[in-house]
Structures are given as structure tokens and as C-alpha cells.
RODO-650014 format. One record per atom (N, C-alpha, C, O, CB): residue number from 1; atom name; y, z, x. Coordinates in pm, 1 decimal. Atoms other than C-alpha are relative to their C-alpha. Glycine has a CB too. Layout:
BEGIN
> NUM,CA,Y,Z,X $
...
//
This chain:
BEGIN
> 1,N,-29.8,-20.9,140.6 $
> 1,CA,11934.9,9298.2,16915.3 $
> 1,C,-89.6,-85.5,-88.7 $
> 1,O,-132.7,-38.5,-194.0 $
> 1,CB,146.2,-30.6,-27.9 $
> 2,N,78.9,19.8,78.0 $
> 2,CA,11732.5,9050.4,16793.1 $
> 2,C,-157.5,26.3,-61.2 $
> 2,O,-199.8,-28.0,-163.3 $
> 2,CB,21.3,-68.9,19.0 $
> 3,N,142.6,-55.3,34.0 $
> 3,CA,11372.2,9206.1,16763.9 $
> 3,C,54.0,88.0,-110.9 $
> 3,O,31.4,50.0,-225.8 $
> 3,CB,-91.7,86.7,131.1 $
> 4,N,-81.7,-89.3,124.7 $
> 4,CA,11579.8,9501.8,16547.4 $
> 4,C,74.0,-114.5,-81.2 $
> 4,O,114.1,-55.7,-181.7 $
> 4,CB,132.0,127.8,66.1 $
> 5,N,-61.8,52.4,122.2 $
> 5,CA,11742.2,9244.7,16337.7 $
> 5,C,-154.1,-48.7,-90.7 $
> 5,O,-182.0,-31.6,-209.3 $
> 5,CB,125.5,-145.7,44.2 $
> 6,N,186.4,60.5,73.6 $
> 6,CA,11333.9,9079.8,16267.9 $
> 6,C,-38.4,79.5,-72.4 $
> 6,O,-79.0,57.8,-186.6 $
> 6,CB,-144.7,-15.2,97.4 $
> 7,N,82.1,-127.0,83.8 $
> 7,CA,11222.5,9428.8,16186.3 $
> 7,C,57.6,67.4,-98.7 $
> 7,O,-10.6,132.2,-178.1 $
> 7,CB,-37.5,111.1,80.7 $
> 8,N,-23.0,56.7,125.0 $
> 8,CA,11484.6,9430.2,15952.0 $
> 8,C,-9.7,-18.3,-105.4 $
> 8,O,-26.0,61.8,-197.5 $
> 8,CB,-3.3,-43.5,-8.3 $
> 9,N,37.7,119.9,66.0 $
> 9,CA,11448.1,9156.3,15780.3 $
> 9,C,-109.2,7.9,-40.6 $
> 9,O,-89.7,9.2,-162.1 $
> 9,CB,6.2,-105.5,62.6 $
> 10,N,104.5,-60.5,-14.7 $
> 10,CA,11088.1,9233.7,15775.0 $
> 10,C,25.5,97.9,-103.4 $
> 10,O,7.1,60.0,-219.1 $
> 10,CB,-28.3,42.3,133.0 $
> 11,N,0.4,-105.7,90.3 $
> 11,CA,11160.0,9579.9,15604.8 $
> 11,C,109.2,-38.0,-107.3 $
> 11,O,112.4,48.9,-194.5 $
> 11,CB,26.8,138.4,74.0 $
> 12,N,-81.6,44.5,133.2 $
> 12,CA,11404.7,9436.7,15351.1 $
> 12,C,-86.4,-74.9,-102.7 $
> 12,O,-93.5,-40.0,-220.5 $
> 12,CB,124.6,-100.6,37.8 $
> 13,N,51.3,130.4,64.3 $
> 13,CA,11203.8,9129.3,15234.6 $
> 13,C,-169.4,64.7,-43.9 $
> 13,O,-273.1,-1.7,-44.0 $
> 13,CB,5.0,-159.5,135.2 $
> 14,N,136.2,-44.7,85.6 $
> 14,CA,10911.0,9363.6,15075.8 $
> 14,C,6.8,96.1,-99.8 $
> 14,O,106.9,160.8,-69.3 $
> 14,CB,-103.0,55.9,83.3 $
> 15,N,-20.1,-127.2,95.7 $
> 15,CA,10904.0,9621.5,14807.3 $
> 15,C,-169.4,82.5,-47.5 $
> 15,O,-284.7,48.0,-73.6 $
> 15,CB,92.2,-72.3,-163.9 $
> 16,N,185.1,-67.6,7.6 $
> 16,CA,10624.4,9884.8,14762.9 $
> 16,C,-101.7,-50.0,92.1 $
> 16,O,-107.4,-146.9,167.8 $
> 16,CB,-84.1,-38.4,-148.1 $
> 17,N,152.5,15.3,-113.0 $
> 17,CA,10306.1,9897.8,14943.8 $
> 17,C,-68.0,-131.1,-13.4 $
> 17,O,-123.7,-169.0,-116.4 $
> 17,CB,-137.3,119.0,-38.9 $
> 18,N,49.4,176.9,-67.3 $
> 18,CA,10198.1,9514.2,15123.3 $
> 18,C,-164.3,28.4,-24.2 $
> 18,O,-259.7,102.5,-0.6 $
> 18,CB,46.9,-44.5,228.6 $
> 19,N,205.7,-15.6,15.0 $
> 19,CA,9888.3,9405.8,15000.2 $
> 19,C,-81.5,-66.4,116.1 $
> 19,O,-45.9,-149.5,199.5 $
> 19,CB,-77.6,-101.4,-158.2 $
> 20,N,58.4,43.8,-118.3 $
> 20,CA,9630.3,9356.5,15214.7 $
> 20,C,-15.3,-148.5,79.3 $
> 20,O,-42.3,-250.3,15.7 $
> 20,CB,-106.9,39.0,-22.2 $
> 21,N,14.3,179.0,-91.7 $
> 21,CA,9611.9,9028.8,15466.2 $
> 21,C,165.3,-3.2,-14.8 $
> 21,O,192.1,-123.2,-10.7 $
> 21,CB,-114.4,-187.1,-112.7 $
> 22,N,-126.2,43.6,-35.3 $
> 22,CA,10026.0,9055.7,15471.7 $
> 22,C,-21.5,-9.8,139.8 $
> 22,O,-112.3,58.2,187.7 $
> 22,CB,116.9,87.7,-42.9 $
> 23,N,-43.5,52.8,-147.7 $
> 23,CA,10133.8,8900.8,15852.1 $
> 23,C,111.3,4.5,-66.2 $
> 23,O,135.6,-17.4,-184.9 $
> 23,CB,-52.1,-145.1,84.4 $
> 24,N,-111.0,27.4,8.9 $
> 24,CA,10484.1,8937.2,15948.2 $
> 24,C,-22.8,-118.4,164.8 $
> 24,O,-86.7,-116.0,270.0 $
> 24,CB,107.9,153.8,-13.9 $
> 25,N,-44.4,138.9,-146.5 $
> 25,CA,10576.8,8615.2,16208.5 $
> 25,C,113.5,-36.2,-47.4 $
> 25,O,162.3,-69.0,-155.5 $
> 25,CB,-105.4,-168.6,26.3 $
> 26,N,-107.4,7.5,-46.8 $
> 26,CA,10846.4,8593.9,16380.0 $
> 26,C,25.5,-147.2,28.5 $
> 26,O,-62.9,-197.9,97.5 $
> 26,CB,8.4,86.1,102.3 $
> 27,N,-31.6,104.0,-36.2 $
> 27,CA,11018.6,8248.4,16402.8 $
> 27,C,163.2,-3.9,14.6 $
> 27,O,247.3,31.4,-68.1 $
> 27,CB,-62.3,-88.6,-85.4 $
> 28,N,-138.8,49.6,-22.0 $
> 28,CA,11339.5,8138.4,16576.0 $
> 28,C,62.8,-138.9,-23.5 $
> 28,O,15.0,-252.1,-16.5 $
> 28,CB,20.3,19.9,119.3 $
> 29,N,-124.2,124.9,-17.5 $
> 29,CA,11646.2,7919.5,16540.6 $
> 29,C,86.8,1.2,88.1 $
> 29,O,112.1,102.9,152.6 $
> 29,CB,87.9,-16.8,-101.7 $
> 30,N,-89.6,32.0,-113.7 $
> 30,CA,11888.7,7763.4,16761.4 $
> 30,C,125.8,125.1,18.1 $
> 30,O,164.6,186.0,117.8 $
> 30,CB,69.1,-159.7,-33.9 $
> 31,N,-126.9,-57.0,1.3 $
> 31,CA,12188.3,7952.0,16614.5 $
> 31,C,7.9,71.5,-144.8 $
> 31,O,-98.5,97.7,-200.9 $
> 31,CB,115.4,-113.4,27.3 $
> 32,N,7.2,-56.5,88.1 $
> 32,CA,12338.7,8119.4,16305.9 $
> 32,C,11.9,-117.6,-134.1 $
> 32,O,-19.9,-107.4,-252.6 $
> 32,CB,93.9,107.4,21.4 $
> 33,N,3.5,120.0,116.5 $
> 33,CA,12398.7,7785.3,16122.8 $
> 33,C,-101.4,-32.4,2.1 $
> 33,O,-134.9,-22.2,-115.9 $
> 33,CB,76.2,-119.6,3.0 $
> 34,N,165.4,6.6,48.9 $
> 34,CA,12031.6,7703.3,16141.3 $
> 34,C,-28.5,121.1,-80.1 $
> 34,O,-107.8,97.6,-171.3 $
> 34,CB,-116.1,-0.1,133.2 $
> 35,N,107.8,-133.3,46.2 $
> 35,CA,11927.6,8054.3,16020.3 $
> 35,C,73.9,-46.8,-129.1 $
> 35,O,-11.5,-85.3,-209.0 $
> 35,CB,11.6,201.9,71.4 $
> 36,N,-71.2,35.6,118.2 $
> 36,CA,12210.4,7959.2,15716.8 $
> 36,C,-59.5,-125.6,-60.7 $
> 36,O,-84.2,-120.1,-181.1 $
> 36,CB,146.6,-18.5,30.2 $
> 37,N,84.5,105.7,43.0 $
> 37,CA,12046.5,7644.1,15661.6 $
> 37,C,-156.0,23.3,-44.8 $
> 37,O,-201.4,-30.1,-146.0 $
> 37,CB,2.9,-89.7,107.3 $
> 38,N,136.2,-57.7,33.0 $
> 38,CA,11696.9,7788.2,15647.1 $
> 38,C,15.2,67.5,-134.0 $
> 38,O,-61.6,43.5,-227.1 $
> 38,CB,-53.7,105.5,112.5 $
> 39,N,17.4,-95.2,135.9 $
> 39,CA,11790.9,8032.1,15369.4 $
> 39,C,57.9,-42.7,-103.4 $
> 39,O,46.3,21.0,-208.1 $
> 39,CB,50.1,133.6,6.5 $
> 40,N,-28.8,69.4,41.4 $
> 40,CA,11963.8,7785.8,15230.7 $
> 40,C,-76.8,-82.9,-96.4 $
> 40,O,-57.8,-101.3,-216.6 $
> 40,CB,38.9,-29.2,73.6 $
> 41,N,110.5,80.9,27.0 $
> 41,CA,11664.1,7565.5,15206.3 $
> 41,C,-60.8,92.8,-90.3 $
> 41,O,-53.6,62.7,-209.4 $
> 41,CB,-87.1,-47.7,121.9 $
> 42,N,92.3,-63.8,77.8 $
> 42,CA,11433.3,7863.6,15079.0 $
> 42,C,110.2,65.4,-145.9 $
> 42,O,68.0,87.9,-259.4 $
> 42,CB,-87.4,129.3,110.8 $
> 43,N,-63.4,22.4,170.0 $
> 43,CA,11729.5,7922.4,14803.6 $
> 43,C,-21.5,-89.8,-76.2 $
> 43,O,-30.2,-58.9,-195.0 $
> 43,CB,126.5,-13.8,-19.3 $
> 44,N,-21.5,147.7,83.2 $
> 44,CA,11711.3,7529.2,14686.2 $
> 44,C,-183.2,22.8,-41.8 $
> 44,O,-221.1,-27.2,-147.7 $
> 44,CB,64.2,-190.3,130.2 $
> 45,N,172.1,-30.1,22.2 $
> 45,CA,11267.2,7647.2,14698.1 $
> 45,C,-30.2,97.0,-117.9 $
> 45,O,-136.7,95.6,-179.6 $
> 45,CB,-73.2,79.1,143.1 $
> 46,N,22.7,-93.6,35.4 $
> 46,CA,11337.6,7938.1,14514.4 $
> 46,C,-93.3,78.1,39.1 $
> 46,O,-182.9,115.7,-36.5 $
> 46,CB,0.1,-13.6,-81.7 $
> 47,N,67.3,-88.9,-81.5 $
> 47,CA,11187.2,8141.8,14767.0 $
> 47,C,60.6,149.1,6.8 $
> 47,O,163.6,147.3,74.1 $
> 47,CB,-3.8,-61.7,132.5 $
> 48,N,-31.6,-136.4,-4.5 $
> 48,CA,11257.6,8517.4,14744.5 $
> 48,C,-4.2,-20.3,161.4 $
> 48,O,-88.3,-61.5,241.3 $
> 48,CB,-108.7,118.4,-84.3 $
> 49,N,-30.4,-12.9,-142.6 $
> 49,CA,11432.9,8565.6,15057.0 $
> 49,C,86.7,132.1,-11.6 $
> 49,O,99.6,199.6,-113.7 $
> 49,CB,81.0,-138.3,70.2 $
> 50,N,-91.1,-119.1,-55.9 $
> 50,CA,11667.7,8840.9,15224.9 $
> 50,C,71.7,-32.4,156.1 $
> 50,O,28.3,-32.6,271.2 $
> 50,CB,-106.0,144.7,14.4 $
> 51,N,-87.5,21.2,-152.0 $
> 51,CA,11948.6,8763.0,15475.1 $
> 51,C,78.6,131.1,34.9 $
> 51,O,165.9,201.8,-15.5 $
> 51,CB,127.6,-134.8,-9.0 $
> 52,N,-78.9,-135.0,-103.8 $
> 52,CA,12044.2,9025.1,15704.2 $
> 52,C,115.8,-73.1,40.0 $
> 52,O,125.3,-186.8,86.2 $
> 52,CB,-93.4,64.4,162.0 $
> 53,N,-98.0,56.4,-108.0 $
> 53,CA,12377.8,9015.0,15815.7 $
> 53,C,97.3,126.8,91.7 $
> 53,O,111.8,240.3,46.6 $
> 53,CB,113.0,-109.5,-92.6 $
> 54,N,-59.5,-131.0,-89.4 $
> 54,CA,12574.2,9242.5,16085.2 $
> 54,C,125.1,67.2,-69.9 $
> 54,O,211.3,-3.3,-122.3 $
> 54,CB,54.6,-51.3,160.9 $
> 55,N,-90.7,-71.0,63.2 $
> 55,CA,12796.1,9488.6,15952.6 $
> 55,C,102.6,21.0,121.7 $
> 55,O,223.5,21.6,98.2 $
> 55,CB,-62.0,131.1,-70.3 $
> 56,N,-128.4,-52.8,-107.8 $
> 56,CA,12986.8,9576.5,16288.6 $
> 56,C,34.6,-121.6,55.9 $
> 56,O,-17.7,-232.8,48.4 $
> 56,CB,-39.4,115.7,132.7 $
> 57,N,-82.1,82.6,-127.4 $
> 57,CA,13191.8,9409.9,16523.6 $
> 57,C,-114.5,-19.2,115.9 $
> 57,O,-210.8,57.4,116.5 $
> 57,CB,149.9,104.0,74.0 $
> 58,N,-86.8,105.7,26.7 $
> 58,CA,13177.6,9172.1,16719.1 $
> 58,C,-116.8,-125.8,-83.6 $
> 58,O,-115.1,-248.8,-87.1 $
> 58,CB,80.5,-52.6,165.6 $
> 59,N,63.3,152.3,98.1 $
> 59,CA,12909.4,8992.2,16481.6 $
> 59,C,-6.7,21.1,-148.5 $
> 59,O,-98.1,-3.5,-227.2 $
> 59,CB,-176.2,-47.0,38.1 $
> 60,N,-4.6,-3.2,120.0 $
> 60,CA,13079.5,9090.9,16185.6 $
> 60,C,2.1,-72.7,-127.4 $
> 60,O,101.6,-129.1,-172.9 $
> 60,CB,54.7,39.3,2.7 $
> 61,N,82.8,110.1,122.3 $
> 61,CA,12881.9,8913.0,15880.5 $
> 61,C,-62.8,-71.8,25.3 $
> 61,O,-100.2,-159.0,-53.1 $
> 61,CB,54.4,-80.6,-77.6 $
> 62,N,45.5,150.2,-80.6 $
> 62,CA,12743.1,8699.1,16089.7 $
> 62,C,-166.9,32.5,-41.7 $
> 62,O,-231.8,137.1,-38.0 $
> 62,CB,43.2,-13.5,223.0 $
> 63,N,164.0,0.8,87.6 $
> 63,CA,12379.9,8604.4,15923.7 $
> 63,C,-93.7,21.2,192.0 $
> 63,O,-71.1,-51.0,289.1 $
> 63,CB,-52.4,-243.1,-132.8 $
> 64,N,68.5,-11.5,-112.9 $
> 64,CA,12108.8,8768.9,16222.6 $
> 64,C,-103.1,-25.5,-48.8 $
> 64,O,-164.1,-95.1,32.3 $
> 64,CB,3.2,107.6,73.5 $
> 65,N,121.6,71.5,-39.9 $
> 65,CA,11790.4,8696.8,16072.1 $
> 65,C,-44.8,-13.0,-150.6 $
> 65,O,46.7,12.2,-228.9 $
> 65,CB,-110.6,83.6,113.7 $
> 66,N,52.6,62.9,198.2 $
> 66,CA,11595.5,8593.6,15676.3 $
> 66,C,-129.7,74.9,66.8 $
> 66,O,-181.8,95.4,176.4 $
> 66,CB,-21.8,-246.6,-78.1 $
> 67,N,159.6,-97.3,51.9 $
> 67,CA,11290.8,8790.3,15565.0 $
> 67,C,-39.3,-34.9,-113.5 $
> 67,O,24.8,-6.2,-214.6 $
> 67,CB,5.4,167.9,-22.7 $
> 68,N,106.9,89.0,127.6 $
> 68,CA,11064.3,8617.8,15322.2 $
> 68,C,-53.9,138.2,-81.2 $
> 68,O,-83.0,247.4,-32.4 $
> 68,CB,-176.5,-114.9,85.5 $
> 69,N,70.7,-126.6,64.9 $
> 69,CA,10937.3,8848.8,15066.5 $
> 69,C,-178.7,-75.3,2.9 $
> 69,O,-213.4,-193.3,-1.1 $
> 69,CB,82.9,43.8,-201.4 $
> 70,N,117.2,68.0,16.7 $
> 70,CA,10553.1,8842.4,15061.9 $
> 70,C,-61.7,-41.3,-137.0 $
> 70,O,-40.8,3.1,-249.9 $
> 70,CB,-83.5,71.3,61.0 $
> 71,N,25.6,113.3,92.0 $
> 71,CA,10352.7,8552.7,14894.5 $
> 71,C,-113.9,-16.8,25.6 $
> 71,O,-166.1,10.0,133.8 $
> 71,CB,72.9,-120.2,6.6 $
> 72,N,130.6,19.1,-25.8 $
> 72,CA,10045.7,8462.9,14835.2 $
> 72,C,-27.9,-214.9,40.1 $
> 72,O,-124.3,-288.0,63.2 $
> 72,CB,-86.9,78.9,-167.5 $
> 73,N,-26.2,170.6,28.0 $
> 73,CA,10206.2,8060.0,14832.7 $
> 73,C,81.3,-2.7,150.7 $
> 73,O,198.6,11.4,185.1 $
> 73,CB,121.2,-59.2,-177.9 $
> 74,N,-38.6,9.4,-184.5 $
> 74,CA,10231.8,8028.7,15218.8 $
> 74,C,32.0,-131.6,19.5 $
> 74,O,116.5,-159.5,104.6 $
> 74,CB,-135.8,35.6,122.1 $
> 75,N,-38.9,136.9,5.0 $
> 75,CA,10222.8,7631.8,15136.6 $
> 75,C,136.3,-53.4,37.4 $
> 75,O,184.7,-131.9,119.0 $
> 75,CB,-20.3,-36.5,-119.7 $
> 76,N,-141.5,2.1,3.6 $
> 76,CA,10550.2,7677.2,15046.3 $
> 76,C,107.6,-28.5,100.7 $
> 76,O,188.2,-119.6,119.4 $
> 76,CB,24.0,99.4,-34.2 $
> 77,N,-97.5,-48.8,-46.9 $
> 77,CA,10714.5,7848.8,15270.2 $
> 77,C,-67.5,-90.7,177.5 $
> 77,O,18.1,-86.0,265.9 $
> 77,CB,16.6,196.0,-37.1 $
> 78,N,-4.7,49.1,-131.9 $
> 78,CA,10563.1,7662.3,15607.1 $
> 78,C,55.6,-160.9,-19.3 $
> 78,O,100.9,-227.3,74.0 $
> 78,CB,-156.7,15.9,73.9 $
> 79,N,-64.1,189.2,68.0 $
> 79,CA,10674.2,7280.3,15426.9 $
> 79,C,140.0,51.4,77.9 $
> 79,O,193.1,-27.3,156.2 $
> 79,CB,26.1,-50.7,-254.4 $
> 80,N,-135.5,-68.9,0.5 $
> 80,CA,11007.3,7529.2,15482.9 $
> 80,C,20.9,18.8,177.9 $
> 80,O,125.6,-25.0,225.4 $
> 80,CB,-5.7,169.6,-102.9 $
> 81,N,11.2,-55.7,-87.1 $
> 81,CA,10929.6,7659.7,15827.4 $
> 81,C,-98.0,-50.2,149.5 $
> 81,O,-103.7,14.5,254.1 $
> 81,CB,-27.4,98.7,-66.4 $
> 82,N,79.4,93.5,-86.1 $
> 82,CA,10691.8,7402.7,16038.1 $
> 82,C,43.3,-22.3,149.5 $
> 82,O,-28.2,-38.2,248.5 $
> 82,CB,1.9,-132.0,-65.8 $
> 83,N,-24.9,68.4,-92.2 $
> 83,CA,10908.5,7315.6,16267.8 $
> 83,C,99.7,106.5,100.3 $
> 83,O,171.1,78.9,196.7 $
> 83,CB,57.4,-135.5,-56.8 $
> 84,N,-103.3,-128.1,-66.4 $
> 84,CA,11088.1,7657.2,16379.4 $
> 84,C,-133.6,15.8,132.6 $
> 84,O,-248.4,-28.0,126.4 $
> 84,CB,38.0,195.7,-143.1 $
> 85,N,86.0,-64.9,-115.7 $
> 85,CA,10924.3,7803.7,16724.2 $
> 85,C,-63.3,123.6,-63.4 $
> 85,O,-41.4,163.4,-177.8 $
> 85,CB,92.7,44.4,138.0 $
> 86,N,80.7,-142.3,83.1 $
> 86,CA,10691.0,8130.0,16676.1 $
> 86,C,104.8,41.2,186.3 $
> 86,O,120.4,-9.0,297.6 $
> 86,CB,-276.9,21.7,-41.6 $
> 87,N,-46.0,-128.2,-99.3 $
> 87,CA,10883.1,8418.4,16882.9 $
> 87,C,-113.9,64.0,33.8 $
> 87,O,-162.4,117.5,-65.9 $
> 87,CB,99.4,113.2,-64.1 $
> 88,N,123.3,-85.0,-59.4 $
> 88,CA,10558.7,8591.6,17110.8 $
> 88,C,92.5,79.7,78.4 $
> 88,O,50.2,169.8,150.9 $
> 88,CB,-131.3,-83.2,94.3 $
//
């Protein structure tokens, strides 16, 4: 489930046609209170974000993954994100 929650997240966190040089990367957290803390963080950044969360049972509401809208201020968002793993 989680690759479909990325892609997602991913397709939420953009609007209209990605300008050229967008990358989507994938980074994980431990759990769902990290991922809440992360979007947390990029709320207190004012980072245009998008939290997915599960609509069914049994991970109902439960936050599965944040999708950054794209930026040209990447600074930002890795100060935010440095220390997460990259999902390959």
C-alpha cells in the first residue's frame, strides 16, 4: 500500500501541467506520528503540502503519506527533509 499512497500524494500535491526539471522523491518515516510531525513542520514553513489520509478500515484516517506541492525553493524543503531515508 505504500508505493499507491506516494503516488498519491504525488498526484495531489501538484496542479496543472509540472514544469520542467519537476523530480518526485520518495522519502520515508518510521511511523504515522513522524509523517504528522513532518507536515506539521512544513505547516510551521508554510510549505504547501497535502496529507493523504486512508478513508477505509482498518487505517481509517490514519495520515499514509505528505506530497509537497512543486517549488522552485528546494532549500526549504530539504532544511525540512535531510534526515528522512530516500525509498529506492
Amino acid at each position: 500500500m505504500q508505493g499507491a499512497q506516494t503516488i498519491h500524494a504525488a498526484g495531489e500535491s501538484c496542479e496543472g501541467p509540472l514544469p520542467s526539471g519537476t523530480y518526485a522523491i520518495a522519502l520515508g518515516v518510521p511511523n504515522e506520528a513522524g509523517l504528522r510531525v513532518l507536515a506539521q513542520r512544513l505547516w510551521d514553513a508554510g510549505i504547501p503540502h497535502k496529507v493523504i489520509t486512508e478513508p477505509d478500515s482498518p487505517y481509517d484516517g490514519q495520515a499514509m503519506a505528505v506530497g509537497v506541492f512543486p517549488t522552485s525553493d528546494r532549500d526549504r524543503i530539504r532544511k525540512l527533509t535531510s534526515n528522512l531515508p530516500l525509498i529506492r
